[in-house]
GUZAVO-864334 format. One line per 10 residues: number of its first residue (from 0); their letters; for each residue x, y, z of N, C-alpha, C, O. Coordinates in nm, 3 decimals, m for minus. Each point is the difference from the previous one (the first is absolute). Example, Ala and Ser with C-alpha at 12.3 -4.5 7.8 and 13.67 -1.06 7.14 Angstrom:
% residues 2
0 = as = 1.319,m0.569,0.780,m0.089,0.119,0.000,0.090,0.120,0.000,0.104,m0.002,0.066 ~ m0.139,0.107,m0.138,0.082,0.119,0.006,m0.077,0.109,0.073,0.051,0.111,0.017
//
This chain:
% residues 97
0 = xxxxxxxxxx = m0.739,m1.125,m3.814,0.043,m0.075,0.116,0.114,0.070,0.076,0.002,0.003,0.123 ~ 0.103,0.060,m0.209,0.082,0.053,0.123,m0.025,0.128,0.052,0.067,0.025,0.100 ~ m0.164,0.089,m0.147,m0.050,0.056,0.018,m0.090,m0.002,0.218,0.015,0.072,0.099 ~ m0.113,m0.220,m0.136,m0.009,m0.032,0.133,0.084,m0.044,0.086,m0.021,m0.009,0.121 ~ 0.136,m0.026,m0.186,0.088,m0.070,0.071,0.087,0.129,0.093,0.048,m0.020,0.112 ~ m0.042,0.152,m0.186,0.090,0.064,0.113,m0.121,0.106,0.083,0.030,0.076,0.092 ~ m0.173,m0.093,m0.152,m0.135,0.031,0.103,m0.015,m0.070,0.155,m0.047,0.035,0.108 ~ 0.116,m0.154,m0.164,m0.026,m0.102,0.099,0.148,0.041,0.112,m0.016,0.009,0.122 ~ 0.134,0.010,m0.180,0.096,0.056,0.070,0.010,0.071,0.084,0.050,m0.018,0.111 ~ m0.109,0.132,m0.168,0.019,0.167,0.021,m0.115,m0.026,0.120,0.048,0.024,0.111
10 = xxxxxxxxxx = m0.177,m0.064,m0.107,m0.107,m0.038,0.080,0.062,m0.040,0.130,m0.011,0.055,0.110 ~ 0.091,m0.181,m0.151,0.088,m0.072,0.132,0.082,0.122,0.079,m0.016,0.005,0.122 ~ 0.079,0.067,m0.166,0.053,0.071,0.052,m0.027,0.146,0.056,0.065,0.095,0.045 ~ m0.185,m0.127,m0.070,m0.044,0.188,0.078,m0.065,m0.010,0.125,m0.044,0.102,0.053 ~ 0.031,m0.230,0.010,0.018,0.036,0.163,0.106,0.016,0.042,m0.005,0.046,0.114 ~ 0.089,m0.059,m0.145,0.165,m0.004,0.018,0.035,0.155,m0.029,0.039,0.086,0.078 ~ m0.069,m0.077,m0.227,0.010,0.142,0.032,m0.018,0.114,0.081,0.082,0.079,0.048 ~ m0.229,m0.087,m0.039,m0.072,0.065,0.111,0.021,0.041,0.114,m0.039,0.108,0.045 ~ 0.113,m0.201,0.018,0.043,m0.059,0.149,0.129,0.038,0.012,0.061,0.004,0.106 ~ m0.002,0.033,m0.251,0.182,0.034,m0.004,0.004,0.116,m0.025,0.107,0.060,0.011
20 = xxxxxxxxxx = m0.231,0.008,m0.055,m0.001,0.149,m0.048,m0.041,0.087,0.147,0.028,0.115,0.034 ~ m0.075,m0.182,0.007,m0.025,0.051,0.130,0.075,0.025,0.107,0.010,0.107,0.061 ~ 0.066,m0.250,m0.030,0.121,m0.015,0.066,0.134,0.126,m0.065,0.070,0.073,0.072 ~ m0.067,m0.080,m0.204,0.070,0.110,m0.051,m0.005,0.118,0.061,0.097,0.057,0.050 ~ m0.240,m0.005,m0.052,m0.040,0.095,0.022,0.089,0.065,0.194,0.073,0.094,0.030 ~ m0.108,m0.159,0.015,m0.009,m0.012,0.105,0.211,0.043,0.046,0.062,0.094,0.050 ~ m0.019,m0.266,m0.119,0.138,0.090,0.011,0.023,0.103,m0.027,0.086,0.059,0.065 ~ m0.146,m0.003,m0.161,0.012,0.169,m0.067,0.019,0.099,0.123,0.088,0.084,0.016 ~ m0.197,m0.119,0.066,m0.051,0.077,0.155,0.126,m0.014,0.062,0.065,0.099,0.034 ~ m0.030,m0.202,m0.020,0.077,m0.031,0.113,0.124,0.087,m0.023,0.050,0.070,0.088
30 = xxxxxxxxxx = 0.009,m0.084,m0.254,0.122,0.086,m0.067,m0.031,0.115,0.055,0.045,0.058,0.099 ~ m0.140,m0.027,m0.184,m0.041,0.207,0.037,m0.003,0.021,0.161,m0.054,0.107,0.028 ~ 0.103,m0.189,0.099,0.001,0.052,0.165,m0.141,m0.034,0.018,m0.014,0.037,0.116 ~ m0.119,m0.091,m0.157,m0.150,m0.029,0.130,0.026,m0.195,m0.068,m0.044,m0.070,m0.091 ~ 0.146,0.056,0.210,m0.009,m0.153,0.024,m0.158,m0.058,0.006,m0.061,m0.092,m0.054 ~ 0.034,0.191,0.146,m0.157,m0.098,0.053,m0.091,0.036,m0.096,m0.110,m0.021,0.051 ~ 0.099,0.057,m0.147,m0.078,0.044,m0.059,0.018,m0.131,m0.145,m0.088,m0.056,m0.066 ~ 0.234,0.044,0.060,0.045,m0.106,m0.089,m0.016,m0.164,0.028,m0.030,m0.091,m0.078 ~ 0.068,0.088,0.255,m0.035,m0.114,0.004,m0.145,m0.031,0.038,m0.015,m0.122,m0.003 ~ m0.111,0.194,0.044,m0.115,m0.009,m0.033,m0.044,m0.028,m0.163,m0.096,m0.075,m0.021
40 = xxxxxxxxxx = 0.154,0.124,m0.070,m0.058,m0.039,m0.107,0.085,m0.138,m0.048,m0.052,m0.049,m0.100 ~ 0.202,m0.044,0.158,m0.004,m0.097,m0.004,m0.118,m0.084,0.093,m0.049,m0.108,m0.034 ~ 0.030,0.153,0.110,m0.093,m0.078,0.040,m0.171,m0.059,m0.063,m0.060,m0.108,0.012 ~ 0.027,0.232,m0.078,m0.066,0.020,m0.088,m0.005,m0.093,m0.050,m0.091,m0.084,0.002 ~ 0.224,0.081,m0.075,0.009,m0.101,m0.089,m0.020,m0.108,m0.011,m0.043,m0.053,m0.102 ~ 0.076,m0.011,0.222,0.003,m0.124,0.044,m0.171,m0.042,0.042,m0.052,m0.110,0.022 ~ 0.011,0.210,m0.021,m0.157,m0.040,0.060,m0.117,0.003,m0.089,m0.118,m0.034,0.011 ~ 0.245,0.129,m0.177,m0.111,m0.003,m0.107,0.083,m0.140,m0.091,m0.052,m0.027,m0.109 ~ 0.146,m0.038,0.141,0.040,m0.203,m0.033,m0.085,m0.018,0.060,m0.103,m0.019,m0.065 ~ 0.093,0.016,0.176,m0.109,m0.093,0.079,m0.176,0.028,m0.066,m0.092,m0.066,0.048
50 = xxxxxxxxxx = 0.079,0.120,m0.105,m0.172,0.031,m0.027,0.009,m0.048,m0.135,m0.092,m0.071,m0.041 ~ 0.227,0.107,m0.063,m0.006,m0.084,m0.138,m0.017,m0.099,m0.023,m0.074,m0.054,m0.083 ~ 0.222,m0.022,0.242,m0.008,m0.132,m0.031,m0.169,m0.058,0.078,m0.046,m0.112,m0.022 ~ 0.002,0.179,0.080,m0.153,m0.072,0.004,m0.086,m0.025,m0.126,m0.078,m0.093,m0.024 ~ 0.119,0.226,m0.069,m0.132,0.060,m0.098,0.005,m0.078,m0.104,m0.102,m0.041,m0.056 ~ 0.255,0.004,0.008,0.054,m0.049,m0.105,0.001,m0.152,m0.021,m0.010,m0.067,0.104 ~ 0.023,m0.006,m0.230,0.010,m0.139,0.009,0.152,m0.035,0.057,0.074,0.089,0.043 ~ m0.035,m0.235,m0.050,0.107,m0.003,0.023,0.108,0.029,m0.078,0.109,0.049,0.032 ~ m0.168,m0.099,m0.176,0.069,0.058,m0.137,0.047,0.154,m0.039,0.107,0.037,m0.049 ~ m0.242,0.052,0.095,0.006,0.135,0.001,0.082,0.062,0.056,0.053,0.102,m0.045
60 = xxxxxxxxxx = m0.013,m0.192,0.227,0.088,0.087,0.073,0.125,0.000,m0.053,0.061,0.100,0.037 ~ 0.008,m0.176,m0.112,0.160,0.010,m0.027,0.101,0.041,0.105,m0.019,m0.059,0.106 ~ 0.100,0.127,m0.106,0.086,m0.015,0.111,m0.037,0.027,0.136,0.094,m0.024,0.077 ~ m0.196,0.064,m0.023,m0.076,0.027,0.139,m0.020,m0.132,0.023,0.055,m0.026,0.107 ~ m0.112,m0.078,m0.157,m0.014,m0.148,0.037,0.168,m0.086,0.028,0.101,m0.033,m0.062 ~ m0.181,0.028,0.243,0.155,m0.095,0.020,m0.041,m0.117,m0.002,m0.005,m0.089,m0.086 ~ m0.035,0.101,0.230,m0.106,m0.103,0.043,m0.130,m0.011,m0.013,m0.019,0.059,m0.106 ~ m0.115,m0.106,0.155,m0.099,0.015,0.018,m0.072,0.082,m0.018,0.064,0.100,0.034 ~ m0.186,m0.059,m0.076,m0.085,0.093,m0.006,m0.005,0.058,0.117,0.032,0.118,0.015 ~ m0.074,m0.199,0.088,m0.032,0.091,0.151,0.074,m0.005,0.070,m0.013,0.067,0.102
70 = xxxxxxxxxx = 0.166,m0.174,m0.125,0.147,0.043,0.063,0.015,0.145,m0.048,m0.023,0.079,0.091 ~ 0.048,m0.034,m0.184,0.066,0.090,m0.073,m0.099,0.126,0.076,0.050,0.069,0.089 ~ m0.216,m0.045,m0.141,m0.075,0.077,0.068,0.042,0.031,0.172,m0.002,0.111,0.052 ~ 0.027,m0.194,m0.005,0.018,0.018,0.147,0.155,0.051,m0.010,0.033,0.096,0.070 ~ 0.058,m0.155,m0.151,0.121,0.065,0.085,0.012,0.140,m0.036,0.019,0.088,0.084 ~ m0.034,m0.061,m0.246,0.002,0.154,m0.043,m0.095,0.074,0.062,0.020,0.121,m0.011 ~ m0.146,m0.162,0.091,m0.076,0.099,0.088,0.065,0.001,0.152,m0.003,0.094,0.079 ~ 0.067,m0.229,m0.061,0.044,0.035,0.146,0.154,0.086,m0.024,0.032,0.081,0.087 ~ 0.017,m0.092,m0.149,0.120,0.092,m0.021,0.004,0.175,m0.010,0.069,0.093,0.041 ~ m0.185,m0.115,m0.122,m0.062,0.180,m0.064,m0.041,0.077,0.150,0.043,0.106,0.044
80 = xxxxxxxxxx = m0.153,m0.210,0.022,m0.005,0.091,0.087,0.098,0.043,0.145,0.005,0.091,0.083 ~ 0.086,m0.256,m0.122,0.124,0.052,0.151,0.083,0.113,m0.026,0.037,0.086,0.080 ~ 0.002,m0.102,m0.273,0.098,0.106,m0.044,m0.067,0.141,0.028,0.080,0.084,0.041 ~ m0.200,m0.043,m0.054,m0.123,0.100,0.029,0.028,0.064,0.133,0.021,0.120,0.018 ~ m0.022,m0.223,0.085,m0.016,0.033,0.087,0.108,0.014,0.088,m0.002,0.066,0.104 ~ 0.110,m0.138,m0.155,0.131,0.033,0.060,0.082,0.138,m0.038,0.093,0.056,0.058 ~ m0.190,m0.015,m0.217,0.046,0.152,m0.053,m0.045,0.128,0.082,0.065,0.096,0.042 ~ m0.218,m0.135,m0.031,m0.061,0.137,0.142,0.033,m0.039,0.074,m0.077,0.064,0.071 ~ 0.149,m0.140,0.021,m0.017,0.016,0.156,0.156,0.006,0.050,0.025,0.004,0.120 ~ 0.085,m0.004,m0.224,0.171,0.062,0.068,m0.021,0.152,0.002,m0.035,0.071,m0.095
90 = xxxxxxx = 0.057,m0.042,0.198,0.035,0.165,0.041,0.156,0.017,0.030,0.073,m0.096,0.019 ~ m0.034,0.216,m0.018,0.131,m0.008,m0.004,0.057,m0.035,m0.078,m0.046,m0.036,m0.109 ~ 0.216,0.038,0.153,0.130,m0.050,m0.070,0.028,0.113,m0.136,m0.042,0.108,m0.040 ~ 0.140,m0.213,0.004,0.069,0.123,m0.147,m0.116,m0.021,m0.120,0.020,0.082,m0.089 ~ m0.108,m0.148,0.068,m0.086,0.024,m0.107,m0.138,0.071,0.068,m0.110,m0.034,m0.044 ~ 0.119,0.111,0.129,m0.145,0.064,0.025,0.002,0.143,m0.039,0.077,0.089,0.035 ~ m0.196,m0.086,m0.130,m0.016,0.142,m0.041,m0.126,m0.001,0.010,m0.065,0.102,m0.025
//
């Protein structure tokens, strides 16, 4: 029994992971000087919450579940792609390389 019990844990928590390893990732970019390259893969991120929290039960999602199934789907897809798209389209200023 406790065996499933931290299956059942560890389970809960790997959309979370997923979604944080990514986001990680991404700050990494941003540290090493290709901002846009970093905040594209937060965005990523946010758009691969949004497809978990579709795929997943509600139980499964663990910390990605705020609200709603298709609250949550809609805001982490509408966010992913503004953050996306607000990353390609600044030209200029002190972060353009």
């Amino acid at each position: 029994m406790p065996e499933q019990r931290w299956r059942s844990t560890a389970g809960q928590h790997l959309p979370f992971a997923l979604v944080l390893g990514v986001t990680l990732l991404g700050l990494v970019r941003i540290v090493q000087y290709h901002w846009r390259q970093g905040v594209v893969l937060i965005g990523i991120a946010l758009l691969l919450a949004a497809l978990l929290r579709v795929l997943v039960t509600d139980e499964q999602a663990g910390l990605i579940a705020i609200r709603g199934r298709g609250v949550d789907a809609l805001l982490y897809s509408g966010l992913g792609v503004a953050v996306i798209v607000v990353a390609m389209t600044i030209t200029g200023g002190p972060f353009s390389r």
